[in-house]
N, C-alpha and C positions, 0 to 999 in steps of 0.2 A: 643800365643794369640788365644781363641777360637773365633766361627766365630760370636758369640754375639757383643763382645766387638767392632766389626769393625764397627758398623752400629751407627751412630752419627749426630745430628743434630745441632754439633756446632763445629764440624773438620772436614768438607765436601774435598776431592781432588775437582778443580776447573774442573777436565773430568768426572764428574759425577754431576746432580742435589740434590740440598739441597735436603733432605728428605722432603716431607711434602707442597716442595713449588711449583711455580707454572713455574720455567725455565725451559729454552728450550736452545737448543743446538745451539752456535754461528756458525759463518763461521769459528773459529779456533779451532772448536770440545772442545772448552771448554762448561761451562754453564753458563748461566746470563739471566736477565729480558728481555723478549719482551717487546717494549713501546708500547705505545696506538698508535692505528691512528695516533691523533690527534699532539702525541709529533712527530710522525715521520714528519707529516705534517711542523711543525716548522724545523726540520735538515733541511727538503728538499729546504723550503724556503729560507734559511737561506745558507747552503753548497752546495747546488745544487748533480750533482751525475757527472759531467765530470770526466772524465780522472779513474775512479773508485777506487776501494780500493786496499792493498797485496791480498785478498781474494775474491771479489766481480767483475766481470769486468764491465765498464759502462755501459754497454745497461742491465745487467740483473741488474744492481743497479737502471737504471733510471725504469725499468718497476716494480718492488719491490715496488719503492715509488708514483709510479702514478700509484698503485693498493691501494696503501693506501690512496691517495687522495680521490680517487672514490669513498671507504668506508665513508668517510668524507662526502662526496657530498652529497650521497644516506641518511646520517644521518644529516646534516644539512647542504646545497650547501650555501644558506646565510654567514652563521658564518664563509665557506671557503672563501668567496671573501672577509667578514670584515677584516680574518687573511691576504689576500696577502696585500690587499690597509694598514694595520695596516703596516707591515714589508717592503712593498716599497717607501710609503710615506716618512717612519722615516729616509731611507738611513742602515736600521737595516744590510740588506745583501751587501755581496759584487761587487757581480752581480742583475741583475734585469732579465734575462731570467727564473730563478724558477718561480719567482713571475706570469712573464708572462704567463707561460706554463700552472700554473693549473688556469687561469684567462680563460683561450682557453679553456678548460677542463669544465670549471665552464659555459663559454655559450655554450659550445656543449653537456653536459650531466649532467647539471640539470636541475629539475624543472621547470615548468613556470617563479615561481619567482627570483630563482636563475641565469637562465638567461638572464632574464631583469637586474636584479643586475648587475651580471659580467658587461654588455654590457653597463650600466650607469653607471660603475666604470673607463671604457676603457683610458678615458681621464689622471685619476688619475695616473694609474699605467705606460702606455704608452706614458711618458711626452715628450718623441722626437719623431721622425721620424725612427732610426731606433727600437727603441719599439713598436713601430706601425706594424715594418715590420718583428719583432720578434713574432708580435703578429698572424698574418695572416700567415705566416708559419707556427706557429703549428695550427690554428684555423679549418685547412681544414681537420687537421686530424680526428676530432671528427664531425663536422655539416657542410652543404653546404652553401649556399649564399640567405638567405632567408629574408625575410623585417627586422626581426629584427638583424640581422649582418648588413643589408645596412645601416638601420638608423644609429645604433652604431659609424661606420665607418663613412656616413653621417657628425655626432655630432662632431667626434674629429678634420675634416676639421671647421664647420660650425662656431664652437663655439666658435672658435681663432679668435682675431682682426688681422688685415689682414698685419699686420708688423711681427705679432709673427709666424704664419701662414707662412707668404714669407720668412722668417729667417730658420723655422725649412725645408722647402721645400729644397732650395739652401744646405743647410749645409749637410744635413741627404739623401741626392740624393738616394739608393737603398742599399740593403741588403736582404739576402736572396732571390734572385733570385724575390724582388718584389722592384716597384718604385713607386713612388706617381700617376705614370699615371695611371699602373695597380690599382692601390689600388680606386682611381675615374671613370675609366671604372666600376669598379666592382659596386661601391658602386653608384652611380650615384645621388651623391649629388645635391640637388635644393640651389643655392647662393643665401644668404641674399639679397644681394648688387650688384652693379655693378663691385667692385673693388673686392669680390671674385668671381666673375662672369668670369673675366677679367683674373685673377690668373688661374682659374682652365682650362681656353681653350688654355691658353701660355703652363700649365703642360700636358694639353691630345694633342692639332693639333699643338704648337709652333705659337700661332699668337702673334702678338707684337705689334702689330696695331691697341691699344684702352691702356688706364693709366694704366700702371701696379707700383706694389710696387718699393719704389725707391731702395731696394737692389735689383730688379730685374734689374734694368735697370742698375746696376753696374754690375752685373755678365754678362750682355751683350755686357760693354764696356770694362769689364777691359781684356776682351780677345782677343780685337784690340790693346791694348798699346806695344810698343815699349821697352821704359826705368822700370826699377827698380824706379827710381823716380817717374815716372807717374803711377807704380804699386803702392808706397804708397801714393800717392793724391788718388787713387779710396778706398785706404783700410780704408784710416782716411774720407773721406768726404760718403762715402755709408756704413760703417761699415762689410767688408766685411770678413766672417770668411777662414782659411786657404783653405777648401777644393774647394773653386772656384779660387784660385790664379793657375796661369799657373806655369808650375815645371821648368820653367827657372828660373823665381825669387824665388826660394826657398833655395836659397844658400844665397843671400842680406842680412845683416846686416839690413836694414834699414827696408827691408819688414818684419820681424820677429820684429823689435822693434816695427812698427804698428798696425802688428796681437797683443804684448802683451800688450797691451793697454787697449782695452777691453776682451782679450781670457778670457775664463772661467775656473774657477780651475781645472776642469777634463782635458780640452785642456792642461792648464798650464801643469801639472803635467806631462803629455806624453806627455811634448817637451822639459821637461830639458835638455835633451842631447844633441839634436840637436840645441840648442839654446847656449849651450855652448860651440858644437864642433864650430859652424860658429862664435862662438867670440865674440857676442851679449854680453854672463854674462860675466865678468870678477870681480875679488877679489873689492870688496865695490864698484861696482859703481852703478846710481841709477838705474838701470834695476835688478840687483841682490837684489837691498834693496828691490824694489818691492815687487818681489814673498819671497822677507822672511818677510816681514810685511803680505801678504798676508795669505800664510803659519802659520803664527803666530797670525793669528786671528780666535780664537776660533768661534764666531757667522757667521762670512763668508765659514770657512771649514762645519759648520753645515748645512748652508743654500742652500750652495754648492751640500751638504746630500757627502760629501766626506767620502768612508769607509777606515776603518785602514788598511783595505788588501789592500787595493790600493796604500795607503800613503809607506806603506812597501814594496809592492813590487818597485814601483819608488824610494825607497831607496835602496835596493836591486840593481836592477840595476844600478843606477846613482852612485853609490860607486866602481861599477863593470868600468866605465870607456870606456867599448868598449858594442856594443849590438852581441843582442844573435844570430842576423840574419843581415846579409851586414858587410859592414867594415866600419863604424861609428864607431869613437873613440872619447876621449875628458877627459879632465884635471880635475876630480870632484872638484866645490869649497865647501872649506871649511864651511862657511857661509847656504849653501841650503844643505850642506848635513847636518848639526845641526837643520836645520831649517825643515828640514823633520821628524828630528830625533822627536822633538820637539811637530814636527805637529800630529805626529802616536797619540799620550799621549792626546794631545787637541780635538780629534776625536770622543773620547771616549767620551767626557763631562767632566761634573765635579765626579769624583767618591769617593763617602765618605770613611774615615778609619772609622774598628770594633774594632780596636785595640785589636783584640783577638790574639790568638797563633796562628798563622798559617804555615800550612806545605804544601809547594808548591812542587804538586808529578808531576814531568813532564814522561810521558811514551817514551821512545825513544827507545822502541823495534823494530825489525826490520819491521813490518806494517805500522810503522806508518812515511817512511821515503820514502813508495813507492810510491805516489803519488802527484800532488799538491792540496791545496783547492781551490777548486772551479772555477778549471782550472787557476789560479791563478800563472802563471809561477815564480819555484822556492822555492816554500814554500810551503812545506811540512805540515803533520799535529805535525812532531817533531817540527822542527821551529814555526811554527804555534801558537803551546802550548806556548812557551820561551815566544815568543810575548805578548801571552796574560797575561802570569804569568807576567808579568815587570807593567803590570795594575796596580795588586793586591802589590805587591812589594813598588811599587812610594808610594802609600799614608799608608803601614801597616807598623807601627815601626817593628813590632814583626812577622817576616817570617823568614822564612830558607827554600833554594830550594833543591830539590834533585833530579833527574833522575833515573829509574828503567826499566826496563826488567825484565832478571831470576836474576838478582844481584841489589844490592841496591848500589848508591852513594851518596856521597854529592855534589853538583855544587858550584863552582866557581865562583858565578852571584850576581853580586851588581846591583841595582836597578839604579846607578850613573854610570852603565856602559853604551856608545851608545848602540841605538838598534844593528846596525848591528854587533856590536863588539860580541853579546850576540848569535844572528843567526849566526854568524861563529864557535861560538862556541859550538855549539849546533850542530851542520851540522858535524862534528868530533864523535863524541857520536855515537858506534853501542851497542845495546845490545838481538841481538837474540831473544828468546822468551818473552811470557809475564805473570808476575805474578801483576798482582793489589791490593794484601793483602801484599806487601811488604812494602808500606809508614807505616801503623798501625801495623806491627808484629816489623818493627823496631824500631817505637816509641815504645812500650814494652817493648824490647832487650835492647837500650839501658836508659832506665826512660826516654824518651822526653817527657816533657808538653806539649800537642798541643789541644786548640777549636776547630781547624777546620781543620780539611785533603781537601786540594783540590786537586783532582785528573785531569790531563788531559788526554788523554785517547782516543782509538777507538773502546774500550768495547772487543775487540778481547782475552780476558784472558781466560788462558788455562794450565796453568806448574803449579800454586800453590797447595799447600800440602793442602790449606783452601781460602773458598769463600772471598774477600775485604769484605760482608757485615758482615762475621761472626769475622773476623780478627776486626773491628770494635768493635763490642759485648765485645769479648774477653779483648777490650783497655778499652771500659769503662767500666768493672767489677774488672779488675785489677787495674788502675789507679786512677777510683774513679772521672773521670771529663767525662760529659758528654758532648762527642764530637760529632760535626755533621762533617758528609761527604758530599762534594759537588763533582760530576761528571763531569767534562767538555767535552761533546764528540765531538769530531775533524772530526767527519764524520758522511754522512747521513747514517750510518746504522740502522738498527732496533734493537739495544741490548745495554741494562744500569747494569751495574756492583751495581746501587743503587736501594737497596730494597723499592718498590713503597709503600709496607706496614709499612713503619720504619719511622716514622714525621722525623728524622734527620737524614737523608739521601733525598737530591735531584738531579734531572739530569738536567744540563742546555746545552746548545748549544753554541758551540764556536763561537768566531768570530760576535756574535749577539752582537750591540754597547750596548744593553740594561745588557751584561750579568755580567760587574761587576758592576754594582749597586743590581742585583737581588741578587749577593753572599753575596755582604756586609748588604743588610736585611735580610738573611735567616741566615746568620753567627752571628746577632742582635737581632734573634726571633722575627723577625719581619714579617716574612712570615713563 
C-alpha cells in the first residue's frame, strides 16, 4: 500500500484526528469533539465532578469545569444563573451542590448584574438549610461579605414565614463547618416581626424568654422527656422532624411510626432500612402500604423533585439488606423493593415512544466502571447507562440492548426485568478498552435495521480502526436508512464521540430527568 492511499477522511483510526476536522485529543489518547462551554456547563450541573473519572482525578476534573463556567459567566453570567435555577428547580440533577457552587461563582465573579441575579436567585436554588450552608462554603471562595451577600443572605432568613423558617432552622442545624448562628452574625438581618425577631436571638444568644415558634418550643421540651411515649406525643402534637429527637428513642417502633407520618420523601427514602430493621415495615401492613402508595405516586415523587439516582441507589441498597457502614441489617420487603423498582420509571415523567428501531449501545469498558456518578455510592457510569437505557426500553417496542468495549455483545436485558436485577447484571460485564464505532459497524456486519443508535458512553474512545461519526456515514450509505446518533455521556467530561456539524448526530447528558423525552423528539425530528 503506498503512502497516498493511507490518508482517508472516512477510515480515520480513533488515535489519530479526522482529517480536516476540528478534534482534539481525549484523556484516553484517543480523538473526539470538544463541547462548547456551555454543554460542559450542563454535564457539570447535572454530574457534578466527585469522586473523578478512570482518567481524570476530581480536583483536576472539578477545576476543568469551573474554568469552563467562568468562560460562561464572562459571556453571559445572567443565562448561567437562568441555567442552575432551570436544572435545580426541575430536580433535573441528582445532587444540588453543582447547581450551588457555580451560583457562588456567579455572585463572586460576575457582572453587576449577574450578581444581583445570582443573589435574587439564592432562595430558589438553596431551598433548605443545608443548601444555604453549601452555599456559603463555597461563596467565600470567590467574594467577601459585602452588602450585597448580607442582603442576599438577609432575604433567605427574612422572607420565610416564620413556621417554614423555624422548621428548616431545627431540621438543617449545621454543615459545612457553618450554622445558622454564623450564617445571622454574618449577615445581620433587620426582622420583619416580632416572632423572627424572637427566632433569630434564641439562634445567635439562646434566649427563650419572649414567643417563639411552636416547633421551637418542642425541640426544647422534647429533650426533658423520659418515655418513648412522651417522645411520640411531642413528635405528633409539635410536628417534630427526626433530627431533634434524642438517640435513645431511635430504636422505638412507635417513635419512627410518628416521624413517618409526615417525614418527607427524601427522609422517607434514607430510612427504609432502618425502619425495617427496627420492625416498623413488615409484609402488608399499613405503614408499608404507605410508602408504596407514596412511592407510587407520580405527582408527589415530582413535587418531592425526587431524582432517579436517588430512587436507585435506595434500591440498590435496600435490596443489599445490610449497609455499607455499621452493622445495620434487615429483611428487604418485597412490596417497597417493587415499589422502588416502580418508582425509578415514575421519576422520569411520562416518556413518549418513537417507535423507531432502536439500538441501545451501553459502553462497559473498563472507564466507565471506575467511578460513581455524582458521588452517588455504587453506581457507576456502567450501571448508570443500564439504568437509563431500561427508560428508553419500557415505552419502545422495537429495541435491542447490546454492550461493547474492544468487542461487541448482545445483552440479556428485558425491559420486564427488575431494575436491580438489570444493575447486577451489568456490574459482571468487564470489557477493557474502548471502541464507540462498534454499535454501527456491527449493524453493517450483520444487516441490522436500526433509526437510531444510542450510545451511552464517557466519550473516552480510543482502540477503533474508525471514528463512531464516520462508522455512522458508512451505515447510512450502505444501508440506505438515514440513522441518527444520540450520545449519552455518563460523565462531566469535556469530549463528544458526536459530530456537532452532523443535524443527526447529538449529545445529551445522562441522568438529566429531561433526557428521555429530549431523545424521543430528536429520534421524531422534532428537534
Amino acid at each position: 500500500m503506498n503512502t497516498y492511499s493511507k490518508f482517508s477522511t472516512r477510515k480515520t483510526p480513533q488515535s489519530k484526528p479526522i482529517p480536516g476536522s476540528s478534534q482534539v485529543k481525549n484523556n484516553a489518547g484517543g480523538f473526539a469533539w470538544e463541547i462548547d462551554n456551555w454543554s460542559r456547563l450542563d454535564r457539570f450541573l447535572i454530574l457534578g465532578s466527585e469522586g473523578g473519572t478512570y482518567y481524570v482525578k476530581e480536583q483536576e476534573l472539578t477545576e476543568r469545569n469551573a474554568n469552563s463556567v467562568i468562560e460562561c459567566i464572562k459571556e453571559d453570567g445572567v443565562r448561567v444563573v437562568n441555567r442552575v435555577v432551570d436544572v435545580s428547580e426541575q430536580g433535573r440533577a441528582p445532587k444540588n451542590d453543582p447547581a450551588l457552587f457555580v451560583l457562588a461563582m456567579c455572585a463572586g465573579l460576575g457582572n453587576v448584574d449577574t450578581r444581583k441575579h445570582a443573589l435574587n436567585m439564592l432562595p430558589r436554588v438553596a431551598r433548605i438549610g443545608t443548601h444555604l450552608f453549601h452555599f456559603l462554603a463555597y461563596v467565600e471562595n470567590f467574594r467577601g461579605w459585602g452588602r450585597a451577600l448580607r442582603n442576599g443572605v438577609s432575604a433567605w432568613y427574612n422572607d420565610k414565614g416564620i413556621d417554614q423558617l423555624a422548621y428548616q432552622v431545627v431540621k438543617y442545624q449545621q454543615r459545612d463547618g457553618w450554622s445558622h448562628r454564623d450564617a445571622l452574625r454574618k449577615a445581620h438581618p433587620i426582622a420583619q416581626d416580632n416572632l423572627h425577631n424572637n427566632l433569630y436571638n434564641w439562634i445567635t444568644q439562646g434566649e427563650v424568654n419572649a414567643e417563639l415558634p411552636k416547633i421551637v418550643s418542642g425541640v426544647l421540651a422534647i429533650g426533658k422527656v423520659e418515655t418513648a411515649k412522651q417522645a411520640v406525643e411531642m413528635i405528633e402534637y409539635y410536628n417534630l422532624p427526626r433530627e431533634v429527637i434524642p438517640t435513645g428513642f431511635l430504636n422505638d417502633v412507635g417513635v419512627w411510626d410518628a416521624l413517618l407520618q409526615k417525614m418527607s420523601m427524601t427522609a422517607m427514602i434514607r430510612n427504609l432500612a432502618k425502619m425495617t430493621a427496627i420492625g416498623l415495615l413488615k409484609d402488608w401492613n399499613s405503614q408499608t402500604q404507605m410508602i408504596v402508595d407514596r412511592l407510587n405516586n407520580q405527582e408527589y415523587l415530582q413535587k418531592s423533585r425526587i431524582h432517579p439516582l436517588s430512587v436507585l441507589v435506595a434500591l440498590n441498597t435496600y435490596i443489599r439488606g445490610e449497609g455499607v457502614r455499621g452493622s445495620l441489617t434487615w429483611e428487604p420487603i418485597t412490596e417497597i423493593v417493587n415499589a422502588l423498582d416502580k418508582a425509578f420509571y415514575l421519576s422520569f415523567g411520562n416518556v413518549q415512544p418513537t417507535n423507531k428501531r432502536t439500538m441501545l449501545a451501553l459502553d462497559v469498558s473498563g472507564s466507565m466502571t471506575w467511578n460513581d456518578i455524582a458521588g452517588m455510592t455504587g453506581v457507576t457510569p456502567a450501571v448508570g447507562s443500564a439504568a437509563m437505557a431500561l427508560i428508553t426500553a419500557n415505552v419502545e417496542p422495537k429495541h435491542m440492548f447490546f454492550g461493547f468495549g474492544t468487542s461487541f455483545q448482545k445483552l440479556t436485558i428485558s425491559p420486564r426485568q427488575r431494575l436491580d436485577d438489570v444493575v447486577g447484571y451489568v456490574r459482571n460485564i468487564r470489557m477493557g478498552g474502548t471502541d464507540c464505532s462498534l454499535p454501527m459497524l456491527y449493524a453493517l456486519q450483520k444487516s441490522v435495521d436500526v433509526d437510531t443508535f444510542i450510545i451511552y458512553t464517557d466519550n473516552e474512545t480510543w482502540a477503533g480502526r474508525m471514528h463512531p461519526s464516520q462508522a455512522l456515514q458508512q451505515y447510512r450509505q450502505q444501508s440506505g436508512i438515514n440513522a441518527k446518533l444520540v450520545v449519552v455521556g455518563m460523565t462531566s467530561g469535556g469530549f463528544s464521540i458526536a459530530d456537532p456539524n452532523d443535524a443527526g448526530m447529538m449529545d445529551v447528558v445522562g441522568f438529566d430527568t429531561a433526557t428521555p423525552n429530549i431523545l424521543t423528539a430528536f429520534a421524531k425530528g422534532e428537534i
